[in-house]
C-alpha positions in Angstrom: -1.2 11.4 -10.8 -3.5 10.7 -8.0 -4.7 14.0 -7.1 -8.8 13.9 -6.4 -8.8 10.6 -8.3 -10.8 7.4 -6.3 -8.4 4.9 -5.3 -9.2 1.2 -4.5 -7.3 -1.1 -2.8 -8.3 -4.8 -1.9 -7.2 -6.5 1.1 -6.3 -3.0 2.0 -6.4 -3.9 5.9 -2.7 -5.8 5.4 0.3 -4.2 5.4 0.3 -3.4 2.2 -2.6 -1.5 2.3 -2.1 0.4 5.0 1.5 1.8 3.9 -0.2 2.3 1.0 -2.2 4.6 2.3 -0.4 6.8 4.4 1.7 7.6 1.7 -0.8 8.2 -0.8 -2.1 10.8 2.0 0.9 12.0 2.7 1.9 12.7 -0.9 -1.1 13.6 -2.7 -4.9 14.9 -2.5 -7.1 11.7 -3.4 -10.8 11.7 -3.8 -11.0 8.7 -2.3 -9.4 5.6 -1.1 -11.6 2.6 -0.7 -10.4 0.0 1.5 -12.5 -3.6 0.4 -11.6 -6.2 2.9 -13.6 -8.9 4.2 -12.6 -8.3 8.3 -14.6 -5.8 9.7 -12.3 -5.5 13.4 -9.9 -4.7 10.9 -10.9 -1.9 9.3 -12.0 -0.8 12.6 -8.7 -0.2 13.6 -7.2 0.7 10.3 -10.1 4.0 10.6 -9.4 4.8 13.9 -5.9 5.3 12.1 -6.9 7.0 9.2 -10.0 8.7 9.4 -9.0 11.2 6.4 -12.8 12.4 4.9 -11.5 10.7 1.9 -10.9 7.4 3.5 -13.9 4.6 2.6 -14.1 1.1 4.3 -16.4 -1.4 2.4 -16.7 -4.5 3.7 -16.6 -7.5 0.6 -14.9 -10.5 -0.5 -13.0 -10.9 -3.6 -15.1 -13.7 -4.2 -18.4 -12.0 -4.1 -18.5 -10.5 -8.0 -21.2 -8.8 -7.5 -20.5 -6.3 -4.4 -16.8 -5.7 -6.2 -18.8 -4.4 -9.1 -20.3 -2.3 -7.0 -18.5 -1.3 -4.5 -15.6 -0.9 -7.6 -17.9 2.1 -9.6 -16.3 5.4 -10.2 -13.0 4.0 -9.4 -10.0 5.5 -11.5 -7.1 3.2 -9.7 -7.3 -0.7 -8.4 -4.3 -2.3 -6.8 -5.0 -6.2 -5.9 -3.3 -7.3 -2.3 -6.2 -9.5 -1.3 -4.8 -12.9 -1.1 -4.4 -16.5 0.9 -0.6 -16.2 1.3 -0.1 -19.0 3.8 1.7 -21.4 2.3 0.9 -24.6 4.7 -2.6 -23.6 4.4 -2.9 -23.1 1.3 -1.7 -26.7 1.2 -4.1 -28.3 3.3 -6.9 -25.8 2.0 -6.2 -25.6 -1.7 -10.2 -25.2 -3.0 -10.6 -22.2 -0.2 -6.8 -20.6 -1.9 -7.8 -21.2 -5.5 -11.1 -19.7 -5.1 -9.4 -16.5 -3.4 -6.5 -16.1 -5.3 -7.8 -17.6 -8.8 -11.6 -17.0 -8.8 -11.0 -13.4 -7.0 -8.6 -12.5 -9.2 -11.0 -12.8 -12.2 -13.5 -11.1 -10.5 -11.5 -8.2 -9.7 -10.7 -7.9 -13.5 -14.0 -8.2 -14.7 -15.4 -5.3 -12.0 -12.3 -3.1 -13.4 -13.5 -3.9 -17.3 -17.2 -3.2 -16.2 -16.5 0.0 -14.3 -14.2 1.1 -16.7 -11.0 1.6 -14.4 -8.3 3.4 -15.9 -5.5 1.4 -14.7 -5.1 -1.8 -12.1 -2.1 -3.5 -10.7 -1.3 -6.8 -9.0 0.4 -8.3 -6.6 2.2 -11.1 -7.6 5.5 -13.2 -5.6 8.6 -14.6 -6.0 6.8 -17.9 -5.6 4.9 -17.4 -8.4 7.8 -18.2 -10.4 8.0 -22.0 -11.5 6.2 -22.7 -7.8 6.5 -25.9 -6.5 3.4 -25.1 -3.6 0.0 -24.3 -4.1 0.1 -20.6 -3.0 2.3 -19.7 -5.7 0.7 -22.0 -8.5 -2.3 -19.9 -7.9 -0.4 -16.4 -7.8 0.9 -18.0 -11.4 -2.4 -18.5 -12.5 -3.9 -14.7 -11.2 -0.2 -13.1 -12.7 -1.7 -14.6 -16.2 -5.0 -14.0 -15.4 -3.9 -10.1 -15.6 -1.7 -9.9 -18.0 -4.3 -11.4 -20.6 -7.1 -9.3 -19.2 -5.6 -6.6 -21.6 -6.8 -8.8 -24.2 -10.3 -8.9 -23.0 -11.0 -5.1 -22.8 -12.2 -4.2 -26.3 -12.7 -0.8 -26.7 -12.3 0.4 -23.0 -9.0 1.9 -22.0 -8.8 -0.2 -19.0 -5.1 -1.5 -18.4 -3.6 -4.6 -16.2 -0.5 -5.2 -14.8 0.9 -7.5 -12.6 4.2 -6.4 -9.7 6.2 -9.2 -8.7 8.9 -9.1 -5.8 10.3 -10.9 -2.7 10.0 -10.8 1.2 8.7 -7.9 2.5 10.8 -7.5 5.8 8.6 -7.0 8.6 5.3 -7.7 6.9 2.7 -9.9 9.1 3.7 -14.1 9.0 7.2 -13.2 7.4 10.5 -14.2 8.8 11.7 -11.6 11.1 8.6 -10.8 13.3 8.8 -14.7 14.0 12.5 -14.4 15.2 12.0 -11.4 17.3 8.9 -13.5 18.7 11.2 -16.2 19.5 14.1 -13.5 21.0 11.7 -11.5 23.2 10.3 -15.1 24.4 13.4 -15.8 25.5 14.4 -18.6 22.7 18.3 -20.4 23.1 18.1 -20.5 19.5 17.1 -19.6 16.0 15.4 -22.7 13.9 17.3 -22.1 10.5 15.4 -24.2 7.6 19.1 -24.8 5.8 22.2 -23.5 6.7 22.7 -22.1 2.7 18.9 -21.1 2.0 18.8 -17.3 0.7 15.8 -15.0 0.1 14.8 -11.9 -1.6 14.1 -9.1 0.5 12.7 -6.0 0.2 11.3 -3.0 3.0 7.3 -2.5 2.7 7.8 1.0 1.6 10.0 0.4 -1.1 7.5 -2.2 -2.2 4.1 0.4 -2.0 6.9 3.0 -3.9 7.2 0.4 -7.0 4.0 -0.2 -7.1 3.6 3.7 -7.5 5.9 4.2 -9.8 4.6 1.5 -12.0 1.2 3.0 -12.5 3.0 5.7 -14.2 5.2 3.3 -16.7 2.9 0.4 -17.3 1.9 -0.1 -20.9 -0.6 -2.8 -19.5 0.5 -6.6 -19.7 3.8 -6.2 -17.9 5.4 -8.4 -14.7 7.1 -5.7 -13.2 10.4 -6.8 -11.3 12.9 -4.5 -8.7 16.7 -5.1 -8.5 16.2 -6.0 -5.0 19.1 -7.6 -2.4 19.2 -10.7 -1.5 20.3 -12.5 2.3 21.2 -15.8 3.4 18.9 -17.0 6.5 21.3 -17.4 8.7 22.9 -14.1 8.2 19.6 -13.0 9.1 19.2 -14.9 12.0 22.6 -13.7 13.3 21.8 -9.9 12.6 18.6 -10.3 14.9 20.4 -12.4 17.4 24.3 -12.5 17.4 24.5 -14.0 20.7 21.8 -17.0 19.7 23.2 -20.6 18.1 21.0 -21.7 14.5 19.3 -24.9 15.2 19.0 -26.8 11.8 15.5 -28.1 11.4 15.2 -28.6 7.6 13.6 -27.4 4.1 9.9 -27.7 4.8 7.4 -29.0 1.9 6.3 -26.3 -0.5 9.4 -24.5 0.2 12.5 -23.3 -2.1 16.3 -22.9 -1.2 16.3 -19.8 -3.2 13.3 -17.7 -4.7 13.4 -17.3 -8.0 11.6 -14.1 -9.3 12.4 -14.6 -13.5 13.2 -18.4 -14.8 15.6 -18.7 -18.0 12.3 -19.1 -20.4 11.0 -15.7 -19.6 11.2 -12.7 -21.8 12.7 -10.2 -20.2 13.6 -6.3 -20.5 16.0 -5.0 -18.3 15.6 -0.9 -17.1 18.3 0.5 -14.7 16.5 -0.2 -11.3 13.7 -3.1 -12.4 13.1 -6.1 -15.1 10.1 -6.4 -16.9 8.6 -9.9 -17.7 6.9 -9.0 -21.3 3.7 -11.3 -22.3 4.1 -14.5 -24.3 0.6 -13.1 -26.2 -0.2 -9.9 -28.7 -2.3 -7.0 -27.7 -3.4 -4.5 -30.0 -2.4 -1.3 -28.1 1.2 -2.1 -27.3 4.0 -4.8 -29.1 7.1 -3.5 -28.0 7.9 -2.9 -24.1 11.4 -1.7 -24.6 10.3 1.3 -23.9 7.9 2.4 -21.2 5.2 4.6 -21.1 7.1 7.2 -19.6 9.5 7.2 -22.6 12.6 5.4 -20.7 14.3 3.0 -22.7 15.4 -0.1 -21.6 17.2 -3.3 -22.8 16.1 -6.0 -24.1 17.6 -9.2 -23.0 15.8 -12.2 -24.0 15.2 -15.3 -23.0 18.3 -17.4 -20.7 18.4 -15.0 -18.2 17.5 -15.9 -14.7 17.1 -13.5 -11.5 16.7 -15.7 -8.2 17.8 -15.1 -4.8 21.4 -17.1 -5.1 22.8 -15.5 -8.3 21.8 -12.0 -7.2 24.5 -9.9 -7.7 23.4 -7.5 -4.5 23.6 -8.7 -1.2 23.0 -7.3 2.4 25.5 -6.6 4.9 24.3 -7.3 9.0 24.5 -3.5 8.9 22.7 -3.0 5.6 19.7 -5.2 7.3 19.6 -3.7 10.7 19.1 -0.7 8.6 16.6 -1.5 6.6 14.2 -3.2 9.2 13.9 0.7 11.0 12.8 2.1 7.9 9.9 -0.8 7.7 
């Protein structure tokens, strides 16, 4: 699917981006991939990585409509990873996250329409499901911004859609690279935030092999969703550090006991490895997402239904964890 097509990833200096990349080069034969992030030491050191003759660094901000039009033309493939994640500063910044999570999000979609883009996917998060923070009201707000862009493309076959799952072990500011901080620093204990709090989790390239799957079955408009495990905090903690005590320090503000990836008032359709969230609109080039564009069928289950990090019926062992964080 992506042989000598031009590939374009925003914010494609993260994590994200970079697994992304290595398996897109290790797998198939693009045109090119064009990394658009803002920090040029960063893609520095992401080219001194992969220097492939197909590789393309432009430096731009999602903020900046006009150089994404540009820098966006000839482009068959988009996947949005540019974001402000953090959620204290999001917080204490909320203008500076709304314009990059909000305002770029439009942007991105209108550069995609004008360029004529075949397909473009999102990434969303677990907190953008009823969020009680700022960070995830605004990953909210982009998830519908995407969704309805379908709605705006007349004509052009342009399609959106919008992937939506929990931590990605490993990944920079998570969880675990703090702990091991804290271990290799020689901590005599673990802060827990709550001794029952539980999270999604998922390894980074499971996460880059969703989102490639998902180019193949979107319809355009759909919130796609993996049957992911779920881990209590302090089984985490102990996995990491066996030896270490958990020092209770409490639920911090903006923060959830569980993640919640689908509420009970979303519309769901359940496949065998992954939900879809269908739209709450009409489009004119698809109405029923029980089946995707691969031809797989899946179930439709309604509204009711709710998928968050407690009721999860899959959960990881220490083992199952331990494993996990080598794969990365």
């Amino acid at each position: 699917m992506f042989n000598n097509k031009n590939i374009f990833i925003t914010g494609g200096t993260g994590s994200f981006g970079k697994k992304y990349t290595q398996m897109i080069l290790a797998r198939y034969k693009p045109n090119k991939i064009i990394i658009y992030s803002r920090d040029e030491l960063k893609q520095y050191e992401m080219a001194q990585i992969f220097n492939n003759p197909c590789m393309r660094y432009f430096i731009g901000d999602v903020r900046d409509a006009k150089r994404l039009e540009e820098a966006m033309g000839g482009v068959d493939f988009v996947i949005h990873a540019a974001a402000l994640k953090h959620v204290p500063v999001a917080e204490y910044n909320p203008m500076e996250c709304i314009k990059t999570n909000i305002d770029g999000a439009q942007n991105v979609i209108d550069a995609a329409i004008k360029n004529e883009v075949q397909k473009v996917i999102a990434l969303s998060t677990d907190k953008a499901s009823s969020p009680i923070n700022l960070y995830g009201a605004t990953k909210l707000a982009s998830d519908k911004l995407f969704v309805a862009a379908n709605n705006m493309v007349g004509i052009r076959k342009t399609r959106f859609a919008v992937v939506r799952y929990g931590n990605v072990i490993g990944s920079r500011g998570s969880v675990v690279p703090f702990f091991k901080k804290l271990i290799d620093d020689g901590a005599k204990e673990i802060p827990i935030t709550d001794s029952d709090m539980t999270r999604f989790l998922i390894t980074l390239e499971a996460g880059v092999q969703f989102v490639l799957d998902n180019f193949e079955r979107m319809h355009g408009g759909e919130i796609f969703i993996p049957k992911i495990p779920s881990m209590k905090m302090t089984e985490l903690a102990k996995s990491l550090a066996p030896s270490l005590p958990h020092k209770i320090i409490g639920i911090r503000p903006g923060e959830k006991m569980h993640e919640v990836m689908i509420t009970a008032d979303d519309r769901v359709v359940e496949y065998d490895s992954y939900y879809v969230i269908t739209p709450t609109i009409q489009f004119s080039h698809i109405t029923d997402f029980s089946k995707n564009a691969l031809g797989k069928e899946g179930k439709d289950i309604g509204i009711g239904f709710e998928y968050n990090s407690l009721n999860n019926t899959e959960w990881l062992t220490n083992e199952q964890f331990l494993e996990m964080l080598k794969k990365g």
